[in-house]
N, C-alpha and C positions, 0 to 999 in steps of 0.2 A: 116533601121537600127537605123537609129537615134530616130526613133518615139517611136521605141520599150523601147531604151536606157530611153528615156522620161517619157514613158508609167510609165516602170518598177520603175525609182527614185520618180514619184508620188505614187505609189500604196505602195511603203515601207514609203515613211513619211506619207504617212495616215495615214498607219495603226499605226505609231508611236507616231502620234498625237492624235489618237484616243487610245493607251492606257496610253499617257502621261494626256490629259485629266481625262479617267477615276480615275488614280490613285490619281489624286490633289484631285478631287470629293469624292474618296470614304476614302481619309487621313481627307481632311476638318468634313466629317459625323463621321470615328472615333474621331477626337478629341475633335468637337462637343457632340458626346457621353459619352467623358467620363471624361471632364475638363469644361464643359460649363453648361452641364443640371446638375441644382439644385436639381432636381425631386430624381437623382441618390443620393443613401447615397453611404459611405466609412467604414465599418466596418471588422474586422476580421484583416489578415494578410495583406492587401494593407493600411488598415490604420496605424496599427503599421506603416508601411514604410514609409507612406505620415508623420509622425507625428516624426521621425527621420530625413529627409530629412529638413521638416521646422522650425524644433529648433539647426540643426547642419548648423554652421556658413561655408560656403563657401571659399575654398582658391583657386578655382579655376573660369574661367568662366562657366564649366562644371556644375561644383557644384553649382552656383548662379543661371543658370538657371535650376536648377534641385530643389533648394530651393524655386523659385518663383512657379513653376509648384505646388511642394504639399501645400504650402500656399492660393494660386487660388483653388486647391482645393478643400482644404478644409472649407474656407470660403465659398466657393458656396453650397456645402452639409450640412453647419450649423452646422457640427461639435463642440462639448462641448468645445474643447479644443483650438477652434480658436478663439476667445478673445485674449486668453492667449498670442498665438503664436505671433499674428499681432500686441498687444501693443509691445511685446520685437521685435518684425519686424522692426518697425518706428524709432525705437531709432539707427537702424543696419548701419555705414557708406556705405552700399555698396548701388548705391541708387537705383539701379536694384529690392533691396529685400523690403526696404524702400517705393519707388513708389507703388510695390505688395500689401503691408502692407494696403497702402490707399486706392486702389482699391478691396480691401479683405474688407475692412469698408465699400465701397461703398457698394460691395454686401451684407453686412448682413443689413444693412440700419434701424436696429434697435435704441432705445435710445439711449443706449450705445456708439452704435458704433457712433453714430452722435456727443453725448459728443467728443469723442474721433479726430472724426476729428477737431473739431470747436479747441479744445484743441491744435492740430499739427498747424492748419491753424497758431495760434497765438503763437508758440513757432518757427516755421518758421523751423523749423532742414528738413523737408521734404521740396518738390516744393509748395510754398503756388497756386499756379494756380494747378496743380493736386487737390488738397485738397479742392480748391473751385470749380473744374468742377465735383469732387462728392457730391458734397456737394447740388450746382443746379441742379444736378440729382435728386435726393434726396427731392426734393420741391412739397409738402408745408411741410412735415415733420420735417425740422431744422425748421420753422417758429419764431418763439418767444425768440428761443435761439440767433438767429442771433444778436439781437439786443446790447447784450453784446460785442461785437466786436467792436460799434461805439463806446466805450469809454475807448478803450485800450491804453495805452501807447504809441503803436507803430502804427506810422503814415500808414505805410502797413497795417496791421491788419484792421485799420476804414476804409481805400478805399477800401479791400474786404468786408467788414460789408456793405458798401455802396452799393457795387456793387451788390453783392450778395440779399439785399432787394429788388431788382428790381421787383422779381418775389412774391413780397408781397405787395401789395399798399394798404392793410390795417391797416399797422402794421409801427410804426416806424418815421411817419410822424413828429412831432418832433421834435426828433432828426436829421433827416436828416435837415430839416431846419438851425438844431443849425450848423450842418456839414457844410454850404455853408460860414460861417466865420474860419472852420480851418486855421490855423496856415502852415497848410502844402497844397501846391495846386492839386498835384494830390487827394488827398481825397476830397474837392471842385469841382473837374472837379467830380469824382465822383457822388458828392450828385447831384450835377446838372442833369445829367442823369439819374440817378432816378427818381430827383422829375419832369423829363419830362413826368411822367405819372399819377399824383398828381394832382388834381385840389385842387385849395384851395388858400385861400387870404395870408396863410404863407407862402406856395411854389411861388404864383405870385409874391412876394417881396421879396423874397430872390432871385428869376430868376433874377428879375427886377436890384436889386444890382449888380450882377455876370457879367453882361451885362460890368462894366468897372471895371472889375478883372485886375491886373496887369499882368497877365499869358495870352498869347492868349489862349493857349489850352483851358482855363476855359472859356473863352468868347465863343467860337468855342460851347461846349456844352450846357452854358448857351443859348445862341441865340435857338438855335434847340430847346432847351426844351420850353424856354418860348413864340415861336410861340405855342406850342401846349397848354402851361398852362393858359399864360396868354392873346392870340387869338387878337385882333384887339385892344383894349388897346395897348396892345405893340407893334404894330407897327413902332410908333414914334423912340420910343427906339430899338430897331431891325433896323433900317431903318439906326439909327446914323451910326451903324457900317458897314456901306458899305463905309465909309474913312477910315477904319482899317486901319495900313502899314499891319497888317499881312493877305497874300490872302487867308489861311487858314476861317477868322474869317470874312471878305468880302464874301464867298462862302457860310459860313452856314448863313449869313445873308439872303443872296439871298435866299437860299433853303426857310427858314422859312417865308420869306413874298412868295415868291411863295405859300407857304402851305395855305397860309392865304387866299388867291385869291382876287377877288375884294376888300376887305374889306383894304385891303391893299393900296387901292389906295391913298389916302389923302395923306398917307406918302411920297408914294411914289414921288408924286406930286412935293411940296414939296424938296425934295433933288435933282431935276433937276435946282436947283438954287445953290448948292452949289458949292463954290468955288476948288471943290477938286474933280478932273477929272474922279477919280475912283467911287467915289460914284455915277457922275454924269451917268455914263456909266451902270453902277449896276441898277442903278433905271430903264434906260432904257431899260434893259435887263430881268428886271421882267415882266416889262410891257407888252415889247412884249411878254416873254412867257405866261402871265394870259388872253391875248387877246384883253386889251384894244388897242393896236396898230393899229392891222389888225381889229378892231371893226369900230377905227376912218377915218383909210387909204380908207374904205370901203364907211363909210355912211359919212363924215363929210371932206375931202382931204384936206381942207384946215384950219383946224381946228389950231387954235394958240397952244393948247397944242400939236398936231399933231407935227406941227413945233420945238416946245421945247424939242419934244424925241426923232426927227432925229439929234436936234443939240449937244446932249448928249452923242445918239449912235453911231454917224459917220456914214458916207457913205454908210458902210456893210449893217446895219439897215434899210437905209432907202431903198434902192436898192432891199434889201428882199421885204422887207412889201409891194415895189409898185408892186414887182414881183409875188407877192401872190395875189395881191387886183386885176390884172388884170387877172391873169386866174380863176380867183373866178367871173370876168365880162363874163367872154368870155363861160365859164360853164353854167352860168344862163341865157344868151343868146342863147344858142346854140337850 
């Protein structure tokens, strides 16, 4: 009796599952048909409607979402009249319709529409992060316009001018350089991360500079960047900041002589003498990870420098490396 009982409450939510499935599948392919695909035009009597819908302001949540829907649509079909629609969209306080508006930009991805966002981006009345994640969709097409950003007014504005260059390392160099002395430090942590992908003797010294930024955050990016820019030159200076007080900016130190690998080592060397516990422990802590540790633990045990980067690392360190150098004997042995 019970089995049956059993049988029967699986065979009904199957089948219930099996036509709750189909239904999300085959709503998702309607609305994919006919909100999504570009391909499709809007003309006759559903345009009329779409074209009422997204010039009649919303007093409802009904209506807002009924406004964003013909907007969407109509920017995907390329309709004549969506320009029009989506500038008076942006300006709209409702920010449901306004968000639509940018995203209606992003799809037509034309000049225009690319003026247009670069223009919102830096008047700020919309989400300036919407505005610049279409905008980096949108790449390399904004390319050369972006550049007008880095000399705006408004300290927002040039840390997304900054940001947003990222995805153009031909372009702008420069100015981002000039960027690493703003007045305002997220635009600097900014340029820094950029010019992380920059080679060039004005991005190595302006890295080089940024390195004792008053802001950790900006040391944090400078570090990162200028292991990649400015490569075993900078180690020295990289190397300093593993006595940060901030662990944030001790961390991407770390990271960036790791990047560096051996080349690193001198530095590293070096700072197992300084007087400041944390650095001394950081340095040890590259080392073992780039392998000079377990290199020396292996072929050299009693090595003086050996000695200098257990007394750095502590106990942990050293108790690893011997724990590693002995099954590393016992392997090659065997």
């Amino acid at each position: 009796m019970l089995l049956r009982i059993a049988v029967s409450v699986f065979a009904v939510s199957f089948v219930g599952w099996i036509a709750l499935s189909l239904t999300v599948v085959l709503g998702r392919l309607w609305y994919d048909a006919r909100y999504r695909n570009p391909s499709v035009s809007v003309s006759g009597r559903r345009a009329r409607r779409l074209l009422r819908r997204a010039a009649r302001p919303a007093r409802t949540d009904w209506g807002s979402w009924r406004r964003v829907a013909a907007l969407t649509r109509l920017a995907r079909a390329r309709h004549s009249a969506a320009p029009r629609l989506l500038r008076r969209a942006l300006e709209d306080p409702d920010p449901a319709v306004s968000a639509a508006a940018v995203r209606g930009l992003g799809a037509l991805g034309d000049e225009w529409a690319i003026e247009q966002l670069i223009d919102a981006l830096r008047r700020g009345h919309v989400s300036r992060s919407r505005v610049a994640s279409q905008l980096e969709r949108l790449a390399p097409l904004p390319g050369a316009q972006l550049l007008r950003l880095l000399s705006d007014d408004d300290p927002t504005v040039r840390f997304w001018g900054a940001t947003l260059l990222a995805g153009y390392p031909e372009i702008g160099g420069g100015s981002l350089v000039a960027l690493t002395r703003d007045e305002d430090p997220n635009v600097r942590a900014a340029a820094a991360e950029t010019l992380g992908e920059r080679p060039g003797h004005g991005a190595a010294d302006a890295l080089l500079a940024l390195l004792d930024d008053p802001e950790w955050f900006v040391r944090v990016h400078a570090a990162r960047s200028a292991g990649h820019v400015v490569g075993a030159a900078g180690a020295p200076a990289i190397a300093h900041l593993l006595s940060d007080t901030r662990w944030w900016v001790r961390t991407a130190a770390k990271d960036a002589l790791r990047a560096l690998g051996r080349e690193a080592v001198p530095a590293l060397v070096r700072v197992l003498g300084s007087p400041d516990r944390f650095a001394r422990n950081g340095a040890a802590e590259v080392l073992q990870d780039i392998g000079v540790v377990d290199q020396l633990a292996v072929q050299d045990p009693q090595s003086q420098l050996l000695a200098r980067i257990y007394a750095a690392g502590g106990e942990r360190l050293r108790e690893a490396a011997e724990l590693r150098a002995a099954t590393r004997a016992r392997a090659e042995a065997a």
